[in-house]
N, CA, C and O of each residue as an XYZ file, in Angstrom:
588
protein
N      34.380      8.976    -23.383
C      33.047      9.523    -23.389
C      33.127     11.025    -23.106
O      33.960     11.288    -22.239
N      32.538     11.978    -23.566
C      32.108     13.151    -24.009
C      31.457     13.535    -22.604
O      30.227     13.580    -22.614
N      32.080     13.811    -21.425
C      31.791     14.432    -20.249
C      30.350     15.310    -20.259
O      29.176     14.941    -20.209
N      30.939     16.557    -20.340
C      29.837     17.432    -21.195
C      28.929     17.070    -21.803
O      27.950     17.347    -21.110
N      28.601     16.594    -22.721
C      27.754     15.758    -23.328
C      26.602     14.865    -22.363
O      25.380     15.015    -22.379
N      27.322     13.994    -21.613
C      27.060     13.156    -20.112
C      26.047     13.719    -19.590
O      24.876     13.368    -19.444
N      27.184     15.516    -19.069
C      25.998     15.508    -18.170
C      24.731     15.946    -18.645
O      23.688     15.607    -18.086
N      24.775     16.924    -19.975
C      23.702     17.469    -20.441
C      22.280     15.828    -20.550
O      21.056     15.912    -20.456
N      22.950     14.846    -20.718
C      21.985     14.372    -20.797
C      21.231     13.729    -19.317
O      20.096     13.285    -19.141
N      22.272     13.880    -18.474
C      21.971     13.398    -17.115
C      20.457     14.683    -16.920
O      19.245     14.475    -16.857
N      21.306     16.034    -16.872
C      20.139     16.831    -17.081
C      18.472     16.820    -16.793
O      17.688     17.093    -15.884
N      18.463     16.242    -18.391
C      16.771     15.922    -18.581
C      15.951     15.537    -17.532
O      14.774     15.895    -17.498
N      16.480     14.802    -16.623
C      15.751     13.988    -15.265
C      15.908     15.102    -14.063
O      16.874     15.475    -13.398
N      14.388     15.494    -14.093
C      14.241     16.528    -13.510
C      14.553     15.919    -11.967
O      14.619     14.697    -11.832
N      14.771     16.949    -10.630
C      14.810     16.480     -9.585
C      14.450     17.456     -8.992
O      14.296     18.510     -9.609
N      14.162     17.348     -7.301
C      13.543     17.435     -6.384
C      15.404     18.480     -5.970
O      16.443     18.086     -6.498
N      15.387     19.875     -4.885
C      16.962     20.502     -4.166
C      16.168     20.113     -2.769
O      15.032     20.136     -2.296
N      17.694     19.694     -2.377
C      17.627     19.765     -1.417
C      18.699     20.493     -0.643
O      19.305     21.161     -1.481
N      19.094     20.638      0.250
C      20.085     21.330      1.435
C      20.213     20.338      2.494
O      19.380     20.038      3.348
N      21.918     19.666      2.223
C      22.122     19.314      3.682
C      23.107     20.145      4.530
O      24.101     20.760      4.142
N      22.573     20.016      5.860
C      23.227     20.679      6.798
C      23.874     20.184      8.048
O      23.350     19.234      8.631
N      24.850     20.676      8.470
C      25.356     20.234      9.811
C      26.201     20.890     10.438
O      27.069     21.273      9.653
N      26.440     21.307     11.751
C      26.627     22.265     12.451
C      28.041     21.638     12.763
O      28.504     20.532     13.041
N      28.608     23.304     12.517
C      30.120     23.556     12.491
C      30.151     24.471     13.574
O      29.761     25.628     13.423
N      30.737     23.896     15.032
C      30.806     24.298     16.130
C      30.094     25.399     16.204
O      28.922     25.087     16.413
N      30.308     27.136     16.098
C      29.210     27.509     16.827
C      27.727     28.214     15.298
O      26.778     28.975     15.486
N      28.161     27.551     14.024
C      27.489     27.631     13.153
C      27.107     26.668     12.447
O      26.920     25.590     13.011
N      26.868     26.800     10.899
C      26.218     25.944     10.361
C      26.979     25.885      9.216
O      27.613     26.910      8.966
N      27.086     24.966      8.458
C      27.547     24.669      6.953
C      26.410     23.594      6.282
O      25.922     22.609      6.837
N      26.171     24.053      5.043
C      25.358     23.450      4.209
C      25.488     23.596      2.266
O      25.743     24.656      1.694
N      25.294     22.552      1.718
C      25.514     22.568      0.357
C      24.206     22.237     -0.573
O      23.170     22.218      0.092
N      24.079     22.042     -1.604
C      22.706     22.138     -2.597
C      22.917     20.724     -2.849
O      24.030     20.198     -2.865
N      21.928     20.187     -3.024
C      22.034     18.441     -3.302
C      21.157     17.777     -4.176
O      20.217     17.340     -3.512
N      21.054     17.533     -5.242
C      19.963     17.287     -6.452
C      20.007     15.532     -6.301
O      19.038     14.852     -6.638
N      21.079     15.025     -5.834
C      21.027     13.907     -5.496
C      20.793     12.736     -4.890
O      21.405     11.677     -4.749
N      19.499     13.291     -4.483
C      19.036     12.851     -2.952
C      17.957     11.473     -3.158
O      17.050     11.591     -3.981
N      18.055     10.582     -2.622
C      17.259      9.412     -3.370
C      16.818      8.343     -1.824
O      17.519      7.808     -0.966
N      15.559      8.397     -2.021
C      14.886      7.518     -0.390
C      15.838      5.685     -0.808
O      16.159      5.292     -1.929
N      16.006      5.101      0.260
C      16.871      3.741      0.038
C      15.713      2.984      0.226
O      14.925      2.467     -0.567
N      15.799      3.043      1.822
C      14.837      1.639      2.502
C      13.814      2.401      3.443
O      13.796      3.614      3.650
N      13.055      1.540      3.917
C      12.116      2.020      4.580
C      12.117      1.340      6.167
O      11.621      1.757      7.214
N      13.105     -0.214      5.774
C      13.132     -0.522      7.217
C      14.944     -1.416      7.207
O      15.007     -2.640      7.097
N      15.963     -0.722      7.313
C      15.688      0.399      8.242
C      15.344      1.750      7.529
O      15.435      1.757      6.301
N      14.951      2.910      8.182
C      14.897      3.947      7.572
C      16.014      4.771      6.643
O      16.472      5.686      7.327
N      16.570      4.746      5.382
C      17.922      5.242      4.641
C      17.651      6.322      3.416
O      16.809      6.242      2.522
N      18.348      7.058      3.589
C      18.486      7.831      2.311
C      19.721      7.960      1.656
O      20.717      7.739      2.346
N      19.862      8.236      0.602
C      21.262      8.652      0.150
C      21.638      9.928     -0.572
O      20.578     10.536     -0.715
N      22.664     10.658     -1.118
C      22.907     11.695     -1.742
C      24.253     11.552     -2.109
O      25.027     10.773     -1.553
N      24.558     12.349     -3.107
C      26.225     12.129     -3.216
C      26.968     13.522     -3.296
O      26.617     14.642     -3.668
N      28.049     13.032     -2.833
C      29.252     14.516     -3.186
C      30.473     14.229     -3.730
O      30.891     13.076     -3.615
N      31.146     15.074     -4.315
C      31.839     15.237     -5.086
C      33.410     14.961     -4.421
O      33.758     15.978     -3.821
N      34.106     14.239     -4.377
C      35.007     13.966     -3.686
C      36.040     15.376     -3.540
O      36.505     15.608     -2.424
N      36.322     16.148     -4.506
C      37.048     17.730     -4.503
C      36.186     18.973     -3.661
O      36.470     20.163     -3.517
N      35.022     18.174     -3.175
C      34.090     19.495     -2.704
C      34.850     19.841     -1.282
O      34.926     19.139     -0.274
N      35.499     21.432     -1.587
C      35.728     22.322     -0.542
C      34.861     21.543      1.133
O      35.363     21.409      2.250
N      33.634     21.225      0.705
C      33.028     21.166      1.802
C      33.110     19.984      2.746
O      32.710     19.943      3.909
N      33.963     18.606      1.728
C      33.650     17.066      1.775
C      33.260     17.140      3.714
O      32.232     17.025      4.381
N      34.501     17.354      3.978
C      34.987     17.018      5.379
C      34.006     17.443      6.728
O      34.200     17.117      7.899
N      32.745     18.387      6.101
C      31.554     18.353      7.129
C      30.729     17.377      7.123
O      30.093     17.081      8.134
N      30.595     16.627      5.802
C      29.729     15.504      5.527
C      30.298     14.089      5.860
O      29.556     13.109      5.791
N      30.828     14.043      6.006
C      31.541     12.388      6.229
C      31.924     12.136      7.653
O      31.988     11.045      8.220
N      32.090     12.946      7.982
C      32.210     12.568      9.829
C      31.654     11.598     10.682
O      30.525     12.014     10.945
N      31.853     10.472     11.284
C      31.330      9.770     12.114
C      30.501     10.232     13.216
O      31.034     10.914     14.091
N      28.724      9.822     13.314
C      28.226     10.308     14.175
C      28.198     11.152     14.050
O      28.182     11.587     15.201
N      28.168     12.111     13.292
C      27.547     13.286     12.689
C      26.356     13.722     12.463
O      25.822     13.240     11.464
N      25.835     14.380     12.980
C      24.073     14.551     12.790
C      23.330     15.420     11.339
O      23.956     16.480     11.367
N      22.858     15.466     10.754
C      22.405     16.038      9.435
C      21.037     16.221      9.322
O      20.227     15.317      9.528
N      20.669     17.640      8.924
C      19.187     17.724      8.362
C      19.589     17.727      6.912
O      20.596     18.220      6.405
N      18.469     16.992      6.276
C      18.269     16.769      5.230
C      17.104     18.136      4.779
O      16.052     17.768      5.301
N      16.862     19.346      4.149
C      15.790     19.821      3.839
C      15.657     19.542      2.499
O      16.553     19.057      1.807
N      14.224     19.929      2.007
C      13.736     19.569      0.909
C      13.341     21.396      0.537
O      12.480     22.143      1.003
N      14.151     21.555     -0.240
C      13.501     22.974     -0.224
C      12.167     23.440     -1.169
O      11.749     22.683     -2.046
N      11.645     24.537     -0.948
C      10.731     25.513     -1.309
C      10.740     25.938     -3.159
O      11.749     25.818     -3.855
N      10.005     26.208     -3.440
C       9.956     26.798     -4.130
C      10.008     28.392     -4.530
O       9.958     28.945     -5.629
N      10.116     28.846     -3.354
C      10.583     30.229     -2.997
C      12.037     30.719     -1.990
O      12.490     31.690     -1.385
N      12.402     29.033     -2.382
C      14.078     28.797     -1.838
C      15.395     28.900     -3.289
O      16.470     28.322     -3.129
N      15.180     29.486     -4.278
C      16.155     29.221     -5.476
C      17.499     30.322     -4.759
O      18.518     30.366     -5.448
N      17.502     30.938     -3.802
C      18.333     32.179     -3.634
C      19.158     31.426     -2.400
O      20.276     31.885     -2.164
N      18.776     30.495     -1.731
C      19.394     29.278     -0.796
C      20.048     28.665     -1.321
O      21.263     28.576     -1.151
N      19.333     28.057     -2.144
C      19.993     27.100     -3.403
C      21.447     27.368     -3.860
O      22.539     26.848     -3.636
N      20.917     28.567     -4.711
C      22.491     29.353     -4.990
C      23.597     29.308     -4.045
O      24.654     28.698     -4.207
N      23.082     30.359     -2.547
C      24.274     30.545     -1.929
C      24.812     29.176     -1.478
O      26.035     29.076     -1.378
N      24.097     28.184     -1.215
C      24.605     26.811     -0.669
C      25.341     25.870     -1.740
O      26.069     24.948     -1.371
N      25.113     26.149     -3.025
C      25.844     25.483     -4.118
C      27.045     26.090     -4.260
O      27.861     25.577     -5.026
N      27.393     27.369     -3.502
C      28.533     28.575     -3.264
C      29.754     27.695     -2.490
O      29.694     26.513     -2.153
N      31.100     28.818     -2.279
C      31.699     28.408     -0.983
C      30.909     29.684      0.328
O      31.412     29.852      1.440
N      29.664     30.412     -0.151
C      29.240     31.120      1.035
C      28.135     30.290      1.521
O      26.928     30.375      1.294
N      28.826     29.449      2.256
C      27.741     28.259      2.519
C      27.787     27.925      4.362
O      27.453     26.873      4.906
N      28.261     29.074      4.974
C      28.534     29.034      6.718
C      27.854     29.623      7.307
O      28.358     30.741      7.412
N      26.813     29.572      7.878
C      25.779     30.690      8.171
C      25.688     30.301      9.724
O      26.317     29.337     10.162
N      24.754     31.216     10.648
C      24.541     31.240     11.635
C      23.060     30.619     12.057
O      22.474     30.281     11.028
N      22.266     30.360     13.253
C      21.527     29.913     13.973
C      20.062     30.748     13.368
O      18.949     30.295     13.636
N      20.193     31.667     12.757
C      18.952     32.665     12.495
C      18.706     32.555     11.329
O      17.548     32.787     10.982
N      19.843     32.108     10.171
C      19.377     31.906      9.044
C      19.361     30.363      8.410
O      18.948     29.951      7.327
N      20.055     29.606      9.666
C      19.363     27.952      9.755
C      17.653     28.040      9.944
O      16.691     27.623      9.299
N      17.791     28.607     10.856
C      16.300     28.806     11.056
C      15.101     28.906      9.918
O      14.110     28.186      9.800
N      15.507     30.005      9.141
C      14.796     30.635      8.175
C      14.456     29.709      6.961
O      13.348     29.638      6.429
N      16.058     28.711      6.448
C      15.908     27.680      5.698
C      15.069     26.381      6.180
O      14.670     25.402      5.548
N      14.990     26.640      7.139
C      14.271     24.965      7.894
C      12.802     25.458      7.764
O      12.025     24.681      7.209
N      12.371     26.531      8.161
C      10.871     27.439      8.572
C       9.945     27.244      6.897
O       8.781     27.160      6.506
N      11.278     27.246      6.349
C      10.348     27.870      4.773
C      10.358     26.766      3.753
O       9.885     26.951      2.631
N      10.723     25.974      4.007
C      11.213     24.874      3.607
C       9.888     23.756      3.494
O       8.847     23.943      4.124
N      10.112     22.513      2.545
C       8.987     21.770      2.218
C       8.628     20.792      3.477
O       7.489     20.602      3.905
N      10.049     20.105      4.075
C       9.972     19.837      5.606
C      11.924     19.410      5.296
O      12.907     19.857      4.705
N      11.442     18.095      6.306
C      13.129     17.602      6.238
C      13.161     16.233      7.022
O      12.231     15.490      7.336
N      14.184     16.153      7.186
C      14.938     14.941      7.286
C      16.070     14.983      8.430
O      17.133     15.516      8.113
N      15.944     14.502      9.646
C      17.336     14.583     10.617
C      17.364     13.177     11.057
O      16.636     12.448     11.731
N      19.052     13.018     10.095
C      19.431     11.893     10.148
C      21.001     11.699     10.455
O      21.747     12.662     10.634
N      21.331     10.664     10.487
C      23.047     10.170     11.195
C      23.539      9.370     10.015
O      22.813      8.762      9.228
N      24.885      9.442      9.978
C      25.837      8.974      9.088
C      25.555      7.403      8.925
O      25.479      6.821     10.007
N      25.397      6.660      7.873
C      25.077      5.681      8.242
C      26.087      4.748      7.358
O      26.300      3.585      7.698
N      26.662      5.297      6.266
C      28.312      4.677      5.436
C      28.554      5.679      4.183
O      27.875      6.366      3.421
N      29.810      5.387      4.395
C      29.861      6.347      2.854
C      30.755      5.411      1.963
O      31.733      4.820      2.421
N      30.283      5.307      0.452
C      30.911      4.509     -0.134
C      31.411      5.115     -1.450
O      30.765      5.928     -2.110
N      32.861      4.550     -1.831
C      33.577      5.091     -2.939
C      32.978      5.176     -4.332
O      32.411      4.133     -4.659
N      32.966      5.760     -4.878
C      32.228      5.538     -6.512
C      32.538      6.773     -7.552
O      31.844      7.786     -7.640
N      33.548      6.532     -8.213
C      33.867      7.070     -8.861
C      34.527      8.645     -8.395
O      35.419      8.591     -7.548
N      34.269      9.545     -8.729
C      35.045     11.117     -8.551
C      33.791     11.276     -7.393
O      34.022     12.308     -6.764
N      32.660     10.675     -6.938
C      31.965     10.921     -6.094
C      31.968     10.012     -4.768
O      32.323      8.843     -4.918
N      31.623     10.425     -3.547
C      31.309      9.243     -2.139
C      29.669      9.316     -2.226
O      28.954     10.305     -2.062
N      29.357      8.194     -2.483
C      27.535      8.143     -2.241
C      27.526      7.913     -0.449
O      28.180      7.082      0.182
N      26.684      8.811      0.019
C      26.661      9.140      1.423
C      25.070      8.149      2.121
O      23.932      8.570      1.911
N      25.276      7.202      2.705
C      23.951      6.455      3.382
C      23.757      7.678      4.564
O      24.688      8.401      4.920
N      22.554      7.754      5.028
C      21.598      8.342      5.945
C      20.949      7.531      6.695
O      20.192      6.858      5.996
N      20.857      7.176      8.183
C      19.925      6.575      8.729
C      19.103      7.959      9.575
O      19.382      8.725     10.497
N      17.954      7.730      8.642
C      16.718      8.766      9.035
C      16.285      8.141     10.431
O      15.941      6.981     10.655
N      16.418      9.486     11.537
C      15.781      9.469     12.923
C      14.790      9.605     13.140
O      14.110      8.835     13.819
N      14.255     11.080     12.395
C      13.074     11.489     12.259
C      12.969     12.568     11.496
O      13.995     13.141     11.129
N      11.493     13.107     11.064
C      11.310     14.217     10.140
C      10.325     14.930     10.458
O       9.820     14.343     11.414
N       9.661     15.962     10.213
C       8.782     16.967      9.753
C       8.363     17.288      8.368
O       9.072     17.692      7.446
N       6.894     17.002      8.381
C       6.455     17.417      6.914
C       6.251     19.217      7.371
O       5.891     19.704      8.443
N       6.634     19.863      6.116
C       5.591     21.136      6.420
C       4.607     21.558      5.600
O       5.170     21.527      4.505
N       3.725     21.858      5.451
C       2.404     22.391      4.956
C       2.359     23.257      3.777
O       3.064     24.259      3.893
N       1.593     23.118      2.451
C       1.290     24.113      1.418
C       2.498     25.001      1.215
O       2.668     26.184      1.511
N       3.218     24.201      0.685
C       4.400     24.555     -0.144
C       4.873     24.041     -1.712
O       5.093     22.866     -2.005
N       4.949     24.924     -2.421
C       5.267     23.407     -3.401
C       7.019     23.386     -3.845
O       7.793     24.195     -3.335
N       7.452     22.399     -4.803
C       9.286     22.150     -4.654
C      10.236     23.399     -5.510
O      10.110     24.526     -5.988
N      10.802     22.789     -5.400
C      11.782     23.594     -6.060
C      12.279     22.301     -6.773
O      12.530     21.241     -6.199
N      12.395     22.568     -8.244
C      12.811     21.925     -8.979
C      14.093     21.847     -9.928
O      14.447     23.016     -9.771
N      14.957     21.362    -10.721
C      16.090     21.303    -10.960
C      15.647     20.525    -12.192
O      15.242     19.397    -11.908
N      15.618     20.841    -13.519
C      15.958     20.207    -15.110
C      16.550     21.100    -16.344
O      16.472     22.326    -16.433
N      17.080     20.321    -17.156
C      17.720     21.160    -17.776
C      19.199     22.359    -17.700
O      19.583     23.145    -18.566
N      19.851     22.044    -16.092
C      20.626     22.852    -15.601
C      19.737     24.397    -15.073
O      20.334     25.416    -14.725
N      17.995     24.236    -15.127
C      17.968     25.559    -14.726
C      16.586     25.046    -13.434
O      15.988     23.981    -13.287
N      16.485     26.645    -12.539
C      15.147     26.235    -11.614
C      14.385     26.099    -12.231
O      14.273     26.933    -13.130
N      13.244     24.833    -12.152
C      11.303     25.310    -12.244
C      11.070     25.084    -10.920
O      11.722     24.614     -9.987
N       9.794     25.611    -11.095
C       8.610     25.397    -10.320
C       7.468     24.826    -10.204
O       6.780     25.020     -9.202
């Protein structure tokens, strides 16, 4: 099968970016996540996936690991970028800024990660969240942002 091809058609199905994050001793590391999909409701689960070669795997898979899930902005595409980057280590002030501006989020704990293909689909057991107010998404089709 025609990879390329694949994904262009995966594509078409627009989605919702998100940013997960989790704190790397006295900072932060976070990546861009189009893959983000609600599970259950009781218990509370989400999922997302990563790429098993991602530079980053080894912040995400950790046992007991804590994670915000954000849902970003529509005036977040410049987050987006740097977090789909390897400049993806930031400090306490510009965690801040992504969480503040953001649609709300998600802080949740490792809940399994399972093998599947060149990717680990990552379970979430959601603790708790924050909606935030009069924002609208940031969107992902076609390989490019809408709004």
């Amino acid at each position: 099968m025609n990879s390329q091809k694949l994904r262009n058609c995966f594509s078409l199905f627009a989605t919702g970016i998100t940013s997960i994050i989790s704190k790397n001793k006295n900072n932060y590391i976070g990546i861009t996540v189009n893959s983000f999909s609600s599970v259950s409701l009781n218990p509370p689960l989400v999922m997302w996936c990563i790429d098993k070669k991602s530079s980053s795997l080894i912040y995400f898979i950790k046992k007991n690991l804590e994670y915000k899930i954000i849902f970003l902005s529509n005036h977040q595409k410049n987050i987006s970028n740097q977090l789909a980057s390897s400049n993806n280590i930031f400090d306490k002030k510009i965690y801040q800024s992504i969480v503040n501006n953001s649609m709300g989020y998600l802080n949740c704990k490792l809940y399994k990660k399972i093998n599947a293909g060149d990717h680990f689909i990552i379970l979430h057991k959601v603790n708790n969240f924050k909606i935030l107010k009069n924002k609208k998404p940031l969107i992902f089709f076609k390989k490019k942002y809408s709004t």
